[in-house]
N, C-alpha and C positions, 0 to 999 in steps of 0.2 A: 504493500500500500504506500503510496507518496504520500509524504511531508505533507500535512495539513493546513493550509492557511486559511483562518476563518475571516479575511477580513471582509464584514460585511457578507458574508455567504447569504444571507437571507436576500440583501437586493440583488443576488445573480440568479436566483432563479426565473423559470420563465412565465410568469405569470404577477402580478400584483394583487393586495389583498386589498379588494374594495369591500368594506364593510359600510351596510345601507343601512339607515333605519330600519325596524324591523318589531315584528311579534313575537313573543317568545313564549312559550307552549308550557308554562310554569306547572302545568298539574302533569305532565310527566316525567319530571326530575328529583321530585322528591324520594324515592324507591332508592335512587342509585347516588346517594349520598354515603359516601365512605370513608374512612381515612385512608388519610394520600399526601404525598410529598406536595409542596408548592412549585417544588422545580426552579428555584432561583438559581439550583446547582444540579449538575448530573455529572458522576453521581452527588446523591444529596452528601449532606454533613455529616448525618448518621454514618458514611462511610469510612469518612478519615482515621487514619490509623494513628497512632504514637510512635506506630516504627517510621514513619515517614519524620526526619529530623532540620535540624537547620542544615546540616552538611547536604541533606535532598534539595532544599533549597536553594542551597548558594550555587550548587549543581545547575537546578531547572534556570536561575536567573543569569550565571554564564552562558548556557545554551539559547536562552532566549535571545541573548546579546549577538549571535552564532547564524541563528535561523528566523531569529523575528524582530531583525533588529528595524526592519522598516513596518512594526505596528508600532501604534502610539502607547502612550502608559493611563490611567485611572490612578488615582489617587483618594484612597479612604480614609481618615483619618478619626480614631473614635476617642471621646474625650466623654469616658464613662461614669461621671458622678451624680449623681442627683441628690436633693434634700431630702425628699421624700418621697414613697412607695407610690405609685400607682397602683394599683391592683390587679387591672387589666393588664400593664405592660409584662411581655414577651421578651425584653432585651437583657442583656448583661450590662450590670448599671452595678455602680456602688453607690453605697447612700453613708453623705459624709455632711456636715456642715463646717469643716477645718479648712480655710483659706490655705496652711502650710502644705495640704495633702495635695493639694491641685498642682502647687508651684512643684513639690515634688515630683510629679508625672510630669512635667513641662519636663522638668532636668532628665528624665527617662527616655523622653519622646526624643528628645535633642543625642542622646546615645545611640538611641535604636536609627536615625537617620543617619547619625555617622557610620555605623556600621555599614547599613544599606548603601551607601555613596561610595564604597569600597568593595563591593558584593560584584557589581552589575553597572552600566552605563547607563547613569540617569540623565543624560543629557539628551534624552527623545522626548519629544513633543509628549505634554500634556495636554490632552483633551476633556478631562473631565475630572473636577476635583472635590468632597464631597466630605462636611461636618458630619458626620451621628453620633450617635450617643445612648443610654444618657440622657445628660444636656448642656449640649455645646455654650449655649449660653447662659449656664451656671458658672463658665469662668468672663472674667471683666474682660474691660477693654484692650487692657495692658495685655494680658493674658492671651489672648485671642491674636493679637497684635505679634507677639512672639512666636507662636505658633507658628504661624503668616510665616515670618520671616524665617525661622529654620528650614522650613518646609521650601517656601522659596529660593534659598541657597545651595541645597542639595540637588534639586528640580528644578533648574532653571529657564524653563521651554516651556511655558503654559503656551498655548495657541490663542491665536486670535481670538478664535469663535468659543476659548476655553469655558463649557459649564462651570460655574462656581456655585457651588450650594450649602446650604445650611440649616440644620433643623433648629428649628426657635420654637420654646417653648413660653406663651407671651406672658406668664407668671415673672418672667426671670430673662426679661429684654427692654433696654435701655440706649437713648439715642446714641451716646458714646460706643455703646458695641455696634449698631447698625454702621455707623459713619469709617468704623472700623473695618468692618466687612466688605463695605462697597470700597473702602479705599485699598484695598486688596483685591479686588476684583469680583467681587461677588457678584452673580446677575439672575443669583435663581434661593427664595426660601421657601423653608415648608413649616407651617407652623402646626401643632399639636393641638388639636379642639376636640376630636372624639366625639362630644355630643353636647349643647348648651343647655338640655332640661337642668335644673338643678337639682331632681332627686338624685338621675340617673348621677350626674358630679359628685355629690354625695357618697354616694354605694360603691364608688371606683375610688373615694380616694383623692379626687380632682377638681379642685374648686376653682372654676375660671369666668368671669362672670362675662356678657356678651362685650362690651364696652370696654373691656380689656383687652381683647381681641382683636376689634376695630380699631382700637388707638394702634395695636402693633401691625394691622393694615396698611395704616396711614402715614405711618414711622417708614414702613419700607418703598411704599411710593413715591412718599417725600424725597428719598433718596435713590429714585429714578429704576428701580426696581420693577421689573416689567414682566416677570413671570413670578407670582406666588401657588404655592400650594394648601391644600388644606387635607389633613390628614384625618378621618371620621371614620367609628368601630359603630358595623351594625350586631348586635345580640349581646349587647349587653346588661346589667341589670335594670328592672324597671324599664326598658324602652318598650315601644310599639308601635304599630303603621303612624298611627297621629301623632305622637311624638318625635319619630325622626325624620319624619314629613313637616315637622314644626321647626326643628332645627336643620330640615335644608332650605328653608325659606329664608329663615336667618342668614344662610351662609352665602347663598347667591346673592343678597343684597350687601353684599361685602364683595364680590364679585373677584373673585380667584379664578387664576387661569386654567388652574389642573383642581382634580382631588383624587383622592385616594383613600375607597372606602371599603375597611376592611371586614370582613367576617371573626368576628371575637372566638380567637380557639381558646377554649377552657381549659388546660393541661394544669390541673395543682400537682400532679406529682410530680412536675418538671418546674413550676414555677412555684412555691410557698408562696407569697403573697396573694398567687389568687385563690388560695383557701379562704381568704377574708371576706369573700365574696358568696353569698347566698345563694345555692345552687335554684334555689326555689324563685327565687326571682327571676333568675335568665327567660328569656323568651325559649318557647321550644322548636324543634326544628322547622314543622312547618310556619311558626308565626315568621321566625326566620325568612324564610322562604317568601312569604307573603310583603317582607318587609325590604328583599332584595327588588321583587319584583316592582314593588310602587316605587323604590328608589332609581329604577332606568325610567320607568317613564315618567316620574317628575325631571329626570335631569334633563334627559331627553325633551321631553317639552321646554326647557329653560336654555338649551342652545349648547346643552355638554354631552357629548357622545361617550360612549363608553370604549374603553383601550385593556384590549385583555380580559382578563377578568376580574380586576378592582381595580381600576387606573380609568378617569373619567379627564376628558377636557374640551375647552372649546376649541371651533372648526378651524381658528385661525394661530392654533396652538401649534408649536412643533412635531410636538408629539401625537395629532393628528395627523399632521401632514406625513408624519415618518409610517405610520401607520398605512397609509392612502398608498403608500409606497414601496410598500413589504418591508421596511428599512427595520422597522421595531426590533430591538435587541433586550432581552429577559437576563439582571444580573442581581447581585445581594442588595442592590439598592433599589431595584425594581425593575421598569422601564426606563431604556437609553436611549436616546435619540443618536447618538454614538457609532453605533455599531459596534466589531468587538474589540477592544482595549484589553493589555495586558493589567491588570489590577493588581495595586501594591498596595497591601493593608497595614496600618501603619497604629502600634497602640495596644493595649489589651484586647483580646478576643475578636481584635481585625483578623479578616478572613480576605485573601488575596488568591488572585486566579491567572493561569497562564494557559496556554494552546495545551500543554498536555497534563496541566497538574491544579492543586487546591492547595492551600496550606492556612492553619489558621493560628494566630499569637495565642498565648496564654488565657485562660479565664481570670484564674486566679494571679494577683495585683504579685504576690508576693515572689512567684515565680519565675514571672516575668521583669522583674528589677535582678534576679540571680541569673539567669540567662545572660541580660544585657551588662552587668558588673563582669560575669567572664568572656564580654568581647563575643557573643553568639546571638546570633535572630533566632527570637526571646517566641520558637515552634512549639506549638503543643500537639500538632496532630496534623495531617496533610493525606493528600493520595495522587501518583502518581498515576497518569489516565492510559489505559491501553489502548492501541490502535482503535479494538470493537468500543471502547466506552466512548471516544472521540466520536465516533459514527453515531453510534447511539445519543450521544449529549447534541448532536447536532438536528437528529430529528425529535428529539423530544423538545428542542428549544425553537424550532420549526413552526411545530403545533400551540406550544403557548407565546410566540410571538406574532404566527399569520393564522393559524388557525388551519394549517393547510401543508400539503404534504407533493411533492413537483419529484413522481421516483425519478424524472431523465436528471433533472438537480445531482440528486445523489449518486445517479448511474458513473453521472460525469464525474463529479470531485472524488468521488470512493472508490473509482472502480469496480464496483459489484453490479449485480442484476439484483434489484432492489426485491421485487418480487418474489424472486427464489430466496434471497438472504432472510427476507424475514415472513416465510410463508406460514410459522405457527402465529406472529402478531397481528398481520390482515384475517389470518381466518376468524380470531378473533376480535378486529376491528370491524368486520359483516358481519356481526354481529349488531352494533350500533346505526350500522347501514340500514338493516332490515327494520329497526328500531324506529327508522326514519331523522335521525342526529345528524348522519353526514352522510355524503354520496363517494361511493371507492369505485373505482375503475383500471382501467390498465397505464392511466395518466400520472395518477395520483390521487390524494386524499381533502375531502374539502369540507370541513366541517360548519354545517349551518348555524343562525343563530341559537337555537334551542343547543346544541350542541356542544356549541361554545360554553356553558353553564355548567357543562360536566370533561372542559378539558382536559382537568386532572385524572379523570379518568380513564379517557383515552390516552393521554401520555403514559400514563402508568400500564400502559401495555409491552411501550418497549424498556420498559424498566426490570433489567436481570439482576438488580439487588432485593427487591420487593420479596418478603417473606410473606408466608400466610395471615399471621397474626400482627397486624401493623399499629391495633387500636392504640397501643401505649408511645408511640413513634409523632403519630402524624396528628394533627387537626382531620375534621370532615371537609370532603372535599364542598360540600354546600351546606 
């Protein structure tokens, strides 16, 4: 099999992915809700191994320098503290109120770049640069500012058209960190709202009031900010159709470019904090359901189309247009308008990706300060991609990017007969066909809108790490 280069493989195939408005067939989806990967990774994270080391790394980012030294880089960078617990939240986040602890991790992050600068040739174009967390802006101006500049000095190639983004949390944002941000280049934020009722604020943990929100609106428009995000969890407690039909009336009149609305996975045995949370109160699957459904056609009727399967924006957005164009690229920060970038995760439990490998930092704070004190990228777990996982992470990323499968695409770059290679997946992908979800032919795969709703599922067809028993793994795919 030849060297792989993914750049962009989704706009060479031969078709585009025109998604129309549309009806969506909500009463025969509920049945085939399951747990399933999200697929921001193939393989997922669950795979990474501990045998995979910093020595694997410094290996994969030599070779990259070798074979991929004309893709551009991504840049993630996680600055994991918070004050306090959400409930709801899924992230790796430490919860500190010690201003000496954050300066600490500043002095960590400034090691872990030195190393990196030495690793690999970081003088390639950055296209895409990216705050999470956390909460990024739980550290100040100053703070923020340093950042900036280490990160700058190691990486000195942002591109013109560089994404710059930031997760603002509008509890914990101030015009000195905004003016901050833009003066470093920032041209894209996503701020954390989840939902405005105040019970549901209450029950998660989360008290944000509407008028907080819109000050941090106006804060970033002020400063020429021209793509905002808003990020909203449907199934959470106390919610319901009228309710977060209340609060997306709210949010259009504040008028963000994108959102991003997620499905509440409820995992306590993986998260303790969301033990805090009243199983009795969540919405159940089908209100769920009922509540995804009125969520597309309010947006829809409001001028914001929907991207994937939880990424919404309007027509005049990028991220439509990338869309319109097959261009949509699926990574740990969601949708890219990018295409694919080699990603350098940069910090605690940053997770970084390359043409044939994952690797992700430490969880634990303590670890990764022992790592970086012995001169080593501060790995806790990685996997090196084989030829078939490359193939397969490229059609699974296919399906939740365009919604669609082009076998001469893959005949060509893989050299295989697509058909033959994977004739136990199709037979059971006609399955879904006969279901009426998508239409399979000798062309390719094209999954309609009802279908679209159960992507995860069809992805998770060609997925050969998938065990029987995944319930303790995954969120439901609906």
């Amino acid at each position: 099999m030849p060297i792989y280069t993914p750049h962009s493989a989704i706009a060479k195939q031969d078709f585009t992915s025109k998604k129309e408005c549309f009806d969506i067939d909500f009463e025969a989806l509920a049945k085939y809700s399951k747990p399933g990967p999200r697929y921001t990774s193939y393989p997922t994270a669950n795979e990474f191994s501990n045998n995979f080391t910093h020595i694997n790394l410094r290996e994969c980012l030599k070779d990259s320098d070798v074979h991929y030294k004309d893709k551009p880089l991504s840049l993630y960078t996680h600055l994991p503290f918070c004050k306090s617990a959400c409930y709801f939240c899924g992230c790796n986040v430490i919860y500190t109120s010690k201003e000496e602890r954050k300066e600490r991790y500043i002095n960590y992050l400034e090691k872990e770049l030195s190393i990196l600068s030495n690793s690999f040739d970081t003088n390639r174009d950055v296209v895409q640069f990216h705050f999470g967390g956390g909460t990024p802006t739980f550290f100040n101006a100053s703070q923020l500012h340093r950042v900036f500049t280490m990160i700058r000095h190691v990486f000195p190639n942002f591109s013109n058209d560089c994404e710059i983004s930031c997760e603002i949390d509008p509890r914990y944002f101030q015009d000195e960190q905004m003016a901050v941000l833009r003066e470093n280049g920032c041209n894209r934020v996503s701020f954390g709202v989840q939902d405005f009722d105040s019970k549901v604020q209450q029950a998660v943990n989360r008290i944000q009031p509407i008028e907080l929100v819109a000050n941090s609106v106006l804060m970033a428009r002020k400063y020429g900010i021209s793509s905002i995000n808003f990020d909203l969890i449907y199934g959470l407690p106390y919610q319901n159709v009228d309710s977060f039909i209340a609060t997306l009336q709210t949010v259009i009149s504040l008028q963000p470019d994108r959102l991003a609305i997620f499905n509440y996975a409820h995992v306590p045995w993986v998260k303790k904090t969301m033990r805090k949370i009243n199983e009795d109160t969540l919405p159940n699957p089908s209100h769920k359901l009922l509540m995804l459904r009125e969520i597309i056609s309010f947006l829809k009727s409001n001028g914001y189309q929907m991207i994937g399967m939880d990424h919404f924006a309007k027509t005049n957005d990028s991220l439509y247009d990338s869309l319109q164009k097959g261009k949509l690229r699926r990574n740990f920060q969601g949708y890219t308008t990018k295409g694919f970038s080699q990603t350098i995760g940069i910090g605690v439990t940053s997770i970084g990706e390359g043409v044939n490998y994952y690797t992700q930092n430490h969880k634990d704070i303590q670890k990764y300060e022992i790592a970086l004190d012995s001169n080593e990228l501060p790995v806790a777990c990685g996997i090196i991609l084989q030829p078939e996982d490359i193939l397969r992470k490229e059609v699974i990323m296919s399906l939740m990017n365009t919604s669609r499968l082009d076998f001469r695409y893959f005949n060509r770059t893989f050299d295989i007969d697509f058909i033959s290679h994977f004739d136990k997946e199709l037979q059971q992908i006609s399955n879904f066909a006969e279901l009426g979800f998508l239409e399979l032919d000798s062309s390719g795969v094209r999954v309609n809108p009802t279908g679209n709703m159960l992507i995860r599922n069809i992805a998770m067809i060609f997925d050969t790490y998938l065990v029987s028993n995944v319930t303790k793994r995954f969120s439901k795919t609906i």
